[in-house]
C-alpha positions as CSV (number, residue, x, y, z in Angstrom):
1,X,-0.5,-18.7,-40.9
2,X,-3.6,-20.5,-40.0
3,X,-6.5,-19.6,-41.7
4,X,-9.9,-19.2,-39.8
5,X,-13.3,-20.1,-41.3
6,X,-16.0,-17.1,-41.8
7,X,-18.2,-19.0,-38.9
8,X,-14.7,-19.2,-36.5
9,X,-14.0,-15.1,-37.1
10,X,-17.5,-14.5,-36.2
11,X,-17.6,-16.8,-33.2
12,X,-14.3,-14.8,-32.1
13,X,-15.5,-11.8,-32.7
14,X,-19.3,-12.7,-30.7
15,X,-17.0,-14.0,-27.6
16,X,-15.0,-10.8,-27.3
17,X,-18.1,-8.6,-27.7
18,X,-20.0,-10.3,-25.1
19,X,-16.7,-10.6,-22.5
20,X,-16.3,-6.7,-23.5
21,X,-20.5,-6.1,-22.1
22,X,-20.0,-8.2,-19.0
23,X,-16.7,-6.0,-18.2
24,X,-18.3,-2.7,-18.6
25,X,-21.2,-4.2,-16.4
26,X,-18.8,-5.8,-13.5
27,X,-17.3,-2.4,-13.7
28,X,-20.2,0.0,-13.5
29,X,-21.7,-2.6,-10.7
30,X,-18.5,-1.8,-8.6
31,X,-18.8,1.9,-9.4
32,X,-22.2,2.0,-8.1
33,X,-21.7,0.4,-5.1
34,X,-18.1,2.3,-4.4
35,X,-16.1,-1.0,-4.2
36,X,-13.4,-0.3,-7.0
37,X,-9.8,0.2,-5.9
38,X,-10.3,3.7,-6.3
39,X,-13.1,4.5,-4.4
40,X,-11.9,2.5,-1.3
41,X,-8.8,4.3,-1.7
42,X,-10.7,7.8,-1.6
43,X,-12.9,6.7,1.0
44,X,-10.4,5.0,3.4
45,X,-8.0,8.4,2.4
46,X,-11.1,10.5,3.8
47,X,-11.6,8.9,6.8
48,X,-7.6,8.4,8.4
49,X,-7.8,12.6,7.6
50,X,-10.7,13.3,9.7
51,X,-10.2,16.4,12.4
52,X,-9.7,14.9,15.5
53,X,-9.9,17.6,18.6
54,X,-6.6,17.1,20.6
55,X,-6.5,17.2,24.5
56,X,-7.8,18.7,27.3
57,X,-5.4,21.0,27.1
58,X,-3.3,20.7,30.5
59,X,-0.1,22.1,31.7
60,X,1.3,18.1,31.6
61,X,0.2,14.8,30.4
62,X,-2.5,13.0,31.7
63,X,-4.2,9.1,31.1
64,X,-6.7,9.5,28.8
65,X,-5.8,12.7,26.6
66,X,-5.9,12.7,22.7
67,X,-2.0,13.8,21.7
68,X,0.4,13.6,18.7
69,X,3.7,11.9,19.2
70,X,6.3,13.8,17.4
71,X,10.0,14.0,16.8
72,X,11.6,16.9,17.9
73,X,13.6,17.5,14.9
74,X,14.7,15.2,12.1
75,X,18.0,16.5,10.4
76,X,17.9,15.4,7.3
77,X,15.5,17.3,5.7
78,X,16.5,20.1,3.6
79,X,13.8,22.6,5.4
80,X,12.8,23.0,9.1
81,X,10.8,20.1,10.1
82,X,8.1,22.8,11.8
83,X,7.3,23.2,8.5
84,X,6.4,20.1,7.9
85,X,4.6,19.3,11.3
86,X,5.8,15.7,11.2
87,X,3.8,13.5,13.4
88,X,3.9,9.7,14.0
89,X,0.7,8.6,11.5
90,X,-1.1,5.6,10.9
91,X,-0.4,4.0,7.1
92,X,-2.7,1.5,5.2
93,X,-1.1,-0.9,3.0
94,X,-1.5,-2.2,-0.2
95,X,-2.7,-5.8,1.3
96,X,-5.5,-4.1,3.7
97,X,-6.9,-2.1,1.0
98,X,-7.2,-5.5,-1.1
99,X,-8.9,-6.5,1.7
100,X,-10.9,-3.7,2.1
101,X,-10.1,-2.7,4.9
102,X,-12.3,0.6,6.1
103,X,-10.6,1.8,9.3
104,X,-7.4,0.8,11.2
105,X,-6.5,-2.8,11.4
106,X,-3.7,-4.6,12.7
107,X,-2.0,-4.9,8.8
108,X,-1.6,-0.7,9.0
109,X,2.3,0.3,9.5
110,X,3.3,3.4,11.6
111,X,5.6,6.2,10.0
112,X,6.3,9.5,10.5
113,X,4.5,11.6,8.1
114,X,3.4,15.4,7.9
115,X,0.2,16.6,8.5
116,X,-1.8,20.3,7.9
117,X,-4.1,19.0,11.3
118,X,-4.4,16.4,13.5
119,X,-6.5,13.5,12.0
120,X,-7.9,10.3,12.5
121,X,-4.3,8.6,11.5
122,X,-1.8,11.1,13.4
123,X,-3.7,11.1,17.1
124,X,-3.3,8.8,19.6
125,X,-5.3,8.3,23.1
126,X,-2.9,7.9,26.1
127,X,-4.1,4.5,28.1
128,X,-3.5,2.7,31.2
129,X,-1.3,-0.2,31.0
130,X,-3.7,-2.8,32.3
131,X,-7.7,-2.6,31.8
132,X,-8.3,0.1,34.7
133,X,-9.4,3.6,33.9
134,X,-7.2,5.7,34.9
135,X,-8.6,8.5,32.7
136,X,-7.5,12.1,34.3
137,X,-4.6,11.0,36.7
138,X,-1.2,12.5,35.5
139,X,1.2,10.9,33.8
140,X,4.6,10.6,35.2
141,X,8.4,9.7,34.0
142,X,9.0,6.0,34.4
143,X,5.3,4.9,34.6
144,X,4.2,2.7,32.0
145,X,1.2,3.2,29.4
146,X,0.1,2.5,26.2
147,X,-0.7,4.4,23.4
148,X,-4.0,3.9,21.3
149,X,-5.4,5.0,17.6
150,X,-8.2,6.7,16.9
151,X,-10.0,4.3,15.7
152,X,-11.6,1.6,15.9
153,X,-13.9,2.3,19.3
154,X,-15.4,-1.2,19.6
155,X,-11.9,-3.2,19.0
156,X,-9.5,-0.8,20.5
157,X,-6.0,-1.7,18.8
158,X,-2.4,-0.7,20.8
159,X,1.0,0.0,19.6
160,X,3.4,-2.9,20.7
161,X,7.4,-4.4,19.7
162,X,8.7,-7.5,20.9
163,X,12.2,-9.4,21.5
164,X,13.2,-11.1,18.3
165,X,12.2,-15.0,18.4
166,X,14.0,-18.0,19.0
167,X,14.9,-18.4,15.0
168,X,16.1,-14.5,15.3
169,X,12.8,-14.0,13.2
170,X,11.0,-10.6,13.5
171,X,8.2,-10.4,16.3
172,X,5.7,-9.6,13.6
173,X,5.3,-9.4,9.6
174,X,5.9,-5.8,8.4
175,X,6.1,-4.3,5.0
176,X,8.9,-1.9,5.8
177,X,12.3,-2.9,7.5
178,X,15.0,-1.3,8.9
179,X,18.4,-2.1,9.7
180,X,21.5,-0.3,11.9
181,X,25.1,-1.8,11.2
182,X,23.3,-4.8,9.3
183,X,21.1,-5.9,11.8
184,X,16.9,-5.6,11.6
185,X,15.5,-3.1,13.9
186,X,12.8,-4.0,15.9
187,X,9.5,-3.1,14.0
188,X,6.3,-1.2,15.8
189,X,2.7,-2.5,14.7
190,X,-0.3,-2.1,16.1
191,X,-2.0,-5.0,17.8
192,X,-5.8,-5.7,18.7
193,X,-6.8,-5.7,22.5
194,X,-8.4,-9.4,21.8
195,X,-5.2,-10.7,20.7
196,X,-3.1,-9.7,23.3
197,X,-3.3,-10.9,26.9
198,X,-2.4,-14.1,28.8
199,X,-2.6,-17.3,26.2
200,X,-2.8,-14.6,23.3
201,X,-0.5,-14.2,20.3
202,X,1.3,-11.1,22.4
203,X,1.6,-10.5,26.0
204,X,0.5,-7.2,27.7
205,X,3.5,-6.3,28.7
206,X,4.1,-5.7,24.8
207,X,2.5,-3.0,24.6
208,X,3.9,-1.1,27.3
209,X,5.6,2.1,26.9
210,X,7.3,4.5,29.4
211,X,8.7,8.0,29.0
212,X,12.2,9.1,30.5
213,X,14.1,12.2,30.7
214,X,15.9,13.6,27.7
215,X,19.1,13.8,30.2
216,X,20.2,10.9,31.2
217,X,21.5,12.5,34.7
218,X,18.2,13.6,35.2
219,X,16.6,10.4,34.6
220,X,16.7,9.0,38.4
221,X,15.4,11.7,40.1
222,X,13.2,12.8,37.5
223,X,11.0,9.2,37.8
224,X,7.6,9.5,39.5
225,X,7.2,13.6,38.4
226,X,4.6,14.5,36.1
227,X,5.6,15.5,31.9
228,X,5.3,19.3,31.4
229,X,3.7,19.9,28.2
230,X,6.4,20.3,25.3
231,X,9.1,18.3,27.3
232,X,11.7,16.4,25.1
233,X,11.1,12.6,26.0
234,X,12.5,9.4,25.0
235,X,9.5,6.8,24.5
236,X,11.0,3.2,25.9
237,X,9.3,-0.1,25.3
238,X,9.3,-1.6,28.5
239,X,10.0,-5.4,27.4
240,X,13.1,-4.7,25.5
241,X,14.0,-1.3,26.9
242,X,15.0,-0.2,23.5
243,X,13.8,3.5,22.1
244,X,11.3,4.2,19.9
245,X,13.3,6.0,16.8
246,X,12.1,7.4,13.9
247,X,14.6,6.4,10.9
248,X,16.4,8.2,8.1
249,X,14.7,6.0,5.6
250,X,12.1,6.7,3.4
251,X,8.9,4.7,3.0
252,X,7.0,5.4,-0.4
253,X,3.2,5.0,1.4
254,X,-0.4,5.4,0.0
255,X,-0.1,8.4,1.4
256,X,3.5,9.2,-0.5
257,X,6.7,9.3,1.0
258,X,7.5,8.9,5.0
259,X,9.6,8.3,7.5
260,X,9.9,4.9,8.8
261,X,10.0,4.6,12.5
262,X,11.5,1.5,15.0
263,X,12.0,0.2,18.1
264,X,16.0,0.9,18.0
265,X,18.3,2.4,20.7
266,X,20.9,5.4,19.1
267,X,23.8,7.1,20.9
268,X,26.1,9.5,20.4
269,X,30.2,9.2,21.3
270,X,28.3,10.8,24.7
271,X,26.2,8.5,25.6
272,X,23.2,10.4,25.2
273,X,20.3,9.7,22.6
274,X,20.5,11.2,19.1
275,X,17.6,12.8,17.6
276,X,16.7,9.8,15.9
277,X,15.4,8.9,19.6
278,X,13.7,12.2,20.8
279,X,10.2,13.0,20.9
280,X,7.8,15.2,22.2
281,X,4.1,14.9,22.8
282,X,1.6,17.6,21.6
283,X,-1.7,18.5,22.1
């Protein structure tokens, strides 16, 4: 055992004392200024659960309404899913909140979560599919759009999916993956309106989504009519004309555990889409 001099112990002893002061004063500096984990955490938990007023109200869908995406019924859960109001929700992760992040970004994930109201993280804005406002004209099967958060205002951000790449690489880095019969899904992000566009990192056309008839013998003739208000829908991303699904996987979230959603068609022996790939639109 080595054996420290009087003068050595106390030099030790001085160190730790003075690292000990300067960590209680980094600490109570951060506290002050509400930049410890915790506080961002509270704060950015505050703001994605903001009331957000839903509508107008209208007997169907129009450009430019505030709605909630939901599924119509997800059959695993052990209660009723009305119980649980399930919505499609807006998740920060663990990297954004390192990087203190205060509102939506581009890092967030989308899952299915429940909600008491609609908030800041759960509503979406119904947009035209290019830059023209189209704000009040009705929104009919077959017709594309997009669908935008909350927030930010200045940056606007858009859901989008993609093909896989050349390598068979995803079209984007996500925390949470999903897979059917061993193969990745195709994961939905949100993207920034500055980043997307001709010579961007995603085309438009990513971000387009259409709805279509819950029958599929209904679908033809049903194109070009306007969506009566609680209609069952399938959501399909135009590019790879695959369905937005919400999975049977669970996601353990800031927020605690949800539903992980894709971009992944499912069918039954019938031909016609399983719940995993029915939705409904809410005001």
């Amino acid at each position: 055992m080595a054996i420290y001099s009087p003068g050595v112990k106390v030099g030790n002893w001085l160190e730790y004392t003075l690292a000990d002061e300067l960590n209680k004063i980094e600490t109570k500096k951060n506290r002050d200024s509400g930049q410890q984990l915790v506080d961002r955490t509270r704060a950015i938990y505050e703001r994605l659960h903001q009331d957000v007023v839903l509508g107008p109200p209208q007997e169907v869908f129009a450009f430019g309404g505030v709605v909630q995406l939901k599924p119509l019924n997800v059959n695993i859960c052990r209660q009723p899913d009305k119980d649980l109001n399930l919505a499609l929700s807006v998740v920060i992760t663990q990297e954004g909140m390192y990087r203190n992040y205060k509102t939506i970004n581009e890092l967030c994930e989308l899952t299915v979560a429940p909600g008491t109201h609609p908030s800041v993280r759960n509503s979406f804005r119904i947009m035209s599919p290019n830059e023209q406002d189209r704000s009040g004209q009705y929104l009919t099967y077959g017709e594309k759009f997009r669908l935008q958060p909350m927030e930010p205002v200045d940056e606007p951000l858009y859901l989008f999916s993609g093909p896989k790449r050349l390598n068979l690489g995803m079209p984007m880095d996500r925390v949470f993956y999903t897979s059917d019969r061993g193969e990745q899904t195709l994961p939905l992000g949100l993207i920034s309106h500055k980043n997307c566009g001709p010579n961007s990192l995603v085309p438009t056309s990513h971000t387009h989504f259409f709805c279509a008839h819950e029958k599929p013998d209904l679908r033809f003739e049903s194109v070009g009519h306007t969506i009566p208000v609680d209609s069952t829908l399938v959501i399909v991303h135009a590019v790879t004309n695959r369905n937005l699904a919400v999975e049977n996987t669970v996601a353990n979230t800031l927020f605690g555990p949800e539903f992980q959603v894709s971009v992944q068609t499912y069918k039954n022996v019938f031909k016609r889409e399983t719940w995993k790939n029915l939705w409904k639109f809410a005001y």
